[in-house]
C-alpha positions in Angstrom: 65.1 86.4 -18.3 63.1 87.5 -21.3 59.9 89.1 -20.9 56.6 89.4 -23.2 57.2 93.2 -25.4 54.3 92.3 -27.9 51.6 93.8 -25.8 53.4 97.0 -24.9 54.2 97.4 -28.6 51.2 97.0 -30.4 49.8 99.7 -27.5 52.8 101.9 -28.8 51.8 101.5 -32.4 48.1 101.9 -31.4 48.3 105.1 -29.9 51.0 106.4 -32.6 48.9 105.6 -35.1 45.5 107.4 -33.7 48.0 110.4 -33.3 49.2 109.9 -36.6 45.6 109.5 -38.3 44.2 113.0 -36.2 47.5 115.1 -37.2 47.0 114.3 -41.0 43.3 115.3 -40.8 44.6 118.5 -39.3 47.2 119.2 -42.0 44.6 118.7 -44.6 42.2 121.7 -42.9 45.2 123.4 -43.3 45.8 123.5 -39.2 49.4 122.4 -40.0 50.7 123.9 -35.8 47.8 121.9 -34.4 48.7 118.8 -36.3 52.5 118.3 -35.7 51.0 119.3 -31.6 48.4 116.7 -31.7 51.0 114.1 -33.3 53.7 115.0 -30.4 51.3 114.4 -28.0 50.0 110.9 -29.5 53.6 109.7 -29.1 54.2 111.3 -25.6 51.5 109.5 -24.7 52.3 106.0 -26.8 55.6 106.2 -25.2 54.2 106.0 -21.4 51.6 103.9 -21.6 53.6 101.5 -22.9 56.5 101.2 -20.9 53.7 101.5 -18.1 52.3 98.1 -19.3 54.2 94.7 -18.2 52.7 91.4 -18.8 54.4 88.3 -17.0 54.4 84.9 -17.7 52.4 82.1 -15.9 55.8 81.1 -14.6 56.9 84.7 -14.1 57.2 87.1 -11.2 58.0 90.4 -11.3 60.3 92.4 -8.4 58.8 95.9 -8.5 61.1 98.5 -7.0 60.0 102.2 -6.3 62.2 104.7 -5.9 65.0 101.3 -5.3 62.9 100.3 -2.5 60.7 97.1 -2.9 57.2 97.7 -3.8 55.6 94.3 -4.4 55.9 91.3 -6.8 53.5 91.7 -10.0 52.1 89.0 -12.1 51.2 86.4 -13.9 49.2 88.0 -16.3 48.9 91.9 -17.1 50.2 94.9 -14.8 51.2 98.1 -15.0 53.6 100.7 -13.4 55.1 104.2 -12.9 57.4 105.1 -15.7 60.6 106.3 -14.1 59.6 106.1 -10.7 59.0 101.7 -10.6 61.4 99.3 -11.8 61.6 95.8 -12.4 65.1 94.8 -11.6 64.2 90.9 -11.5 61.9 88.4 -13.0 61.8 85.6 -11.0 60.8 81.9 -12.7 58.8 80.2 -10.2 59.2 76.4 -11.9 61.8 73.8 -11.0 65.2 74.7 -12.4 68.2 71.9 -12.8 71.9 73.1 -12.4 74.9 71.0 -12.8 77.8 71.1 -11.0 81.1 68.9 -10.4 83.8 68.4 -8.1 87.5 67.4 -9.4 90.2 65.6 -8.0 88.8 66.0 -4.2 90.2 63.1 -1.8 87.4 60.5 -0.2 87.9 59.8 3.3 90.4 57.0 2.4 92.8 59.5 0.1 91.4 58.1 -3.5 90.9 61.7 -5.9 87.9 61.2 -7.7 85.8 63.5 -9.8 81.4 63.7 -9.3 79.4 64.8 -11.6 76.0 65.8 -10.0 72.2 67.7 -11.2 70.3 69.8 -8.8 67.0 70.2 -9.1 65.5 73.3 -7.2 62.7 75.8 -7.4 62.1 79.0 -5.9 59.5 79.2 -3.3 59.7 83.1 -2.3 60.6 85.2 -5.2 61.0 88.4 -2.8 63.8 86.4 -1.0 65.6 85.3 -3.7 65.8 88.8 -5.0 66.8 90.7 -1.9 68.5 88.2 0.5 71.6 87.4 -2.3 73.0 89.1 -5.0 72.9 86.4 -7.4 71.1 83.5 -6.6 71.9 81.2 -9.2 75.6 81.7 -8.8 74.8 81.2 -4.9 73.3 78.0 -5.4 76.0 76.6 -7.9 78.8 77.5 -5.0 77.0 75.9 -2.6 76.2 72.8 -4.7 80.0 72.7 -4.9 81.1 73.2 -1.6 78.4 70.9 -0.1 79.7 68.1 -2.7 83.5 68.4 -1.4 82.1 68.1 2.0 80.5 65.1 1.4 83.1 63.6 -0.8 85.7 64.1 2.2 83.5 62.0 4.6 83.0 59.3 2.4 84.7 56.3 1.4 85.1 55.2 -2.5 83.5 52.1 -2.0 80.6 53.8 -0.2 80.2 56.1 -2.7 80.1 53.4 -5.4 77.7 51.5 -3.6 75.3 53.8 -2.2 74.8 57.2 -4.4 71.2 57.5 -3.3 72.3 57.8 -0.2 74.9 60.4 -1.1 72.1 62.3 -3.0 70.0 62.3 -0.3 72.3 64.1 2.0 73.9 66.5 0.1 70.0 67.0 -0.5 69.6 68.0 3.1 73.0 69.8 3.5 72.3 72.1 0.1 68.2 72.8 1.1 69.5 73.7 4.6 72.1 76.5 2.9 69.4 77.7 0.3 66.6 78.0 2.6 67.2 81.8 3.8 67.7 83.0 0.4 63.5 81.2 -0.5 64.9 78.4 -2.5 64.1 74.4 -2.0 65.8 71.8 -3.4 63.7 69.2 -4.9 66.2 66.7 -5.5 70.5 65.8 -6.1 71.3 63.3 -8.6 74.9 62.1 -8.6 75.4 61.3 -12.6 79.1 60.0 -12.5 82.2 59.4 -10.1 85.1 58.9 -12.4 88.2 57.6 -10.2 91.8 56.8 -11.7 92.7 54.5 -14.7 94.9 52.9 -12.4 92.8 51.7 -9.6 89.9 51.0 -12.2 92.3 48.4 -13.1 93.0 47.4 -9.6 89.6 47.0 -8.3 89.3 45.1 -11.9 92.0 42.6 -10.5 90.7 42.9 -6.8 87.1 41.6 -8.2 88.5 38.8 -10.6 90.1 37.6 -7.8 87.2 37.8 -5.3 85.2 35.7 -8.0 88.1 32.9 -8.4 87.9 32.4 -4.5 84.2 32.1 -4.2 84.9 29.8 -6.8 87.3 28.2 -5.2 85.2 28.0 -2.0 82.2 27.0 -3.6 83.9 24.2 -5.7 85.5 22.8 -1.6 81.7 22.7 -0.6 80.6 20.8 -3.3 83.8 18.3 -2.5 82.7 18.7 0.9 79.2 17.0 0.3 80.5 14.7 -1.9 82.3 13.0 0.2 79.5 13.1 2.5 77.3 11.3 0.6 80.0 8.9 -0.7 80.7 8.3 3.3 76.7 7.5 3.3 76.7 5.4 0.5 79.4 3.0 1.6 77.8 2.4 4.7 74.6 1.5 2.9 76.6 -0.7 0.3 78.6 -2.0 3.7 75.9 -3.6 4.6 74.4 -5.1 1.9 77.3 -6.6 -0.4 74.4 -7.6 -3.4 73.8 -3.7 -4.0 77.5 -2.8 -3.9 77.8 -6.0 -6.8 74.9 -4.3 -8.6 76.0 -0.7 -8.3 79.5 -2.2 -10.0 78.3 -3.7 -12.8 75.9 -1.1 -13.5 78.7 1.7 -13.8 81.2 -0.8 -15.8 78.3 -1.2 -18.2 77.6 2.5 -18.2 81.0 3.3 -18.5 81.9 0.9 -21.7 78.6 1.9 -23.3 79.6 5.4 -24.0 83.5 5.3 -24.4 83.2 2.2 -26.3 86.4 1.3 -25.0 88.1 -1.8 -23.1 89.3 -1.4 -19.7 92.0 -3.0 -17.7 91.0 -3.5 -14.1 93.7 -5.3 -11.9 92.6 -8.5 -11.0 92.1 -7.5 -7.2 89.7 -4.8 -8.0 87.4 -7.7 -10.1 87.5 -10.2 -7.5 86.7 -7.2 -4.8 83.6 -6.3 -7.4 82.5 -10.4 -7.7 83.4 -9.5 -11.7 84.7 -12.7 -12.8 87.6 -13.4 -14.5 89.6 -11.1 -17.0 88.4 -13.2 -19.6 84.9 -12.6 -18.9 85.3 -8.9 -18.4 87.4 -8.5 -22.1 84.0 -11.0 -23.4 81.4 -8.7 -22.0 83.6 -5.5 -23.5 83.8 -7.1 -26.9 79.6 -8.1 -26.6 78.9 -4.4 -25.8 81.5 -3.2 -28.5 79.6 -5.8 -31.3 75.8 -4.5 -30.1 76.7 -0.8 -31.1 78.5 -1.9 -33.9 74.9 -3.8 -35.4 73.2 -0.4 -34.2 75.2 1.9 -36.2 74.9 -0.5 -39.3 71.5 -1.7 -39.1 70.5 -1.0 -42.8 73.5 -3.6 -43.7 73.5 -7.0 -44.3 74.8 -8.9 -41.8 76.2 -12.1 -42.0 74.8 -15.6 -39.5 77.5 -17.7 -39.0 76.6 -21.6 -38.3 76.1 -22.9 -34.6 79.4 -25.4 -34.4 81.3 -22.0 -36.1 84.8 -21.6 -33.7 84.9 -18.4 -31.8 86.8 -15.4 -32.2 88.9 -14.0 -29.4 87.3 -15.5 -27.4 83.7 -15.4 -27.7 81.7 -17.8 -28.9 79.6 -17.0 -32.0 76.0 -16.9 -30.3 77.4 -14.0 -27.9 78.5 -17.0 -25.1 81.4 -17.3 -23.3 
């Protein structure tokens, strides 16, 4: 970790400088022995004060060691300690760190090799611990990440761990915390970035869904036949019953039906006595009138032509639209 060296160098360059400004007034009176003393002295002294002076961070902590056993943790701010005798074999950062960390080609609980790609958030909570309870803690933690996450992979199946990555963060939250704890280190949170599984079963689970959404299709598509003929089962009671709406609803959906096609339908002769129709005659007349009335609609800006009452008709329909 770097650590703040302007303060103890301007003291340096202070000091060396005073000494410096005294041994040339010496040399000038001609004391040139005193001067080169005073000047040796000035530095001697530049020199410890100096590397006596430390100055942490806000988000610093410093390990102070005396004689390699620990002494106490200085900072933020200014401190000082004995040269040669104190050192400062750790600076601790107190804020919330992040640290990545993956696992490849590890097997889920149903024998799929996948590879997780997670962050771990984490903050140190007692500096003393973290420098005396492991060696390294960072390298700790990043092991332990690791190890934790193969764990976890192991117990899990792949669709679980598709579907439900908070809830795979969340306990490799509580298996990591519980390894860090002794060494003074929390862990604030896991995120699982990516699993990454095999181009080959990408394209099988690709199939495997395609085909899931064809047969809720397929199953959707039955219930709707399903309630159709349900309400067609309704309706012909209803029209059972009551023969005038059934003759009604027939010539409402042969009107409807030549309206927009435009086009002249055959209907066997049983079907048009069942429907109370008429004759074929007067179906292939009442075709031709609706065919005519779109035929004056489209062409309304035309001249049209009125033929005489006593004019013959024309296949079969009379000039003034009768039969």
């Amino acid at each position: 970790m770097r650590t703040n060296s302007s303060v103890p160098a301007l003291i340096f360059i202070v000091i060396a400088g005073i000494g410096a400004a005294l041994g040339f007034g010496l040399h000038a009176a001609g004391r040139e022995y005193i001067a080169f003393t005073v000047f040796g002295i000035a530095i001697f002294v530049a020199a410890i004060t100096s590397s006596a002076t430390r100055v942490a961070d806000q988000w610093s902590k410093a390990v102070v060691l005396r004689l390699g056993k620990f002494r106490a943790l200085k900072g933020p701010g200014l401190f000082f300690i004995i040269p040669l005798i104190d050192t400062i074999p750790y600076w601790i950062d107190t804020r919330v760190l992040t640290s990545s960390f993956k696992a490849e080609k590890t097997l889920t609980k149903d024998t799929v090799p996948v590879d997780v790609d997670a962050v771990l958030f984490w903050k140190i909570i007692d500096p003393e611990k973290a420098a005396l309870a492991v060696a390294d803690y960072q390298a700790a933690i990043g092991w332990a990440s690791q190890t934790a996450l193969r764990d976890v992979i192991g117990k899990t199946m792949l669709s679980d761990m598709l579907e439900g990555r908070d809830k795979i963060s969340d306990l490799l939250q509580k298996i990591i915390d519980v390894r860090t704890e002794p060494w003074g280190i929390t862990v604030q949170s896991v995120e699982v970035k990516d699993v990454l599984i095999p181009a080959s079963l990408e394209d099988a689970m690709s199939m495997q869904a395609q085909a899931e959404r064809e047969r809720q299709a397929r199953v959707i598509l039955g219930d709707s036949e399903r309630q159709i003929a349900v309400n067609f089962g309704e309706a012909a009671k209803t029209y059972l019953n009551n023969p005038v709406a059934l003759h009604l609803r027939a010539m409402n959906m042969l009107y409807e039906g030549l309206k927009e096609n435009s086009t002249i339908v055959v209907v066997p002769s049983s079907a048009i006595e069942t429907m109370q129709l008429g004759g074929l005659a007067g179906l292939t007349a009442l075709t031709m009138g609706i065919g005519q009335d779109k035929a004056l609609g489209a062409t309304n800006n035309q001249p049209q032509m009125n033929l005489p009452p006593d004019a013959p008709a024309t296949n079969g329909v009379a000039p003034n639209g009768q039969i």
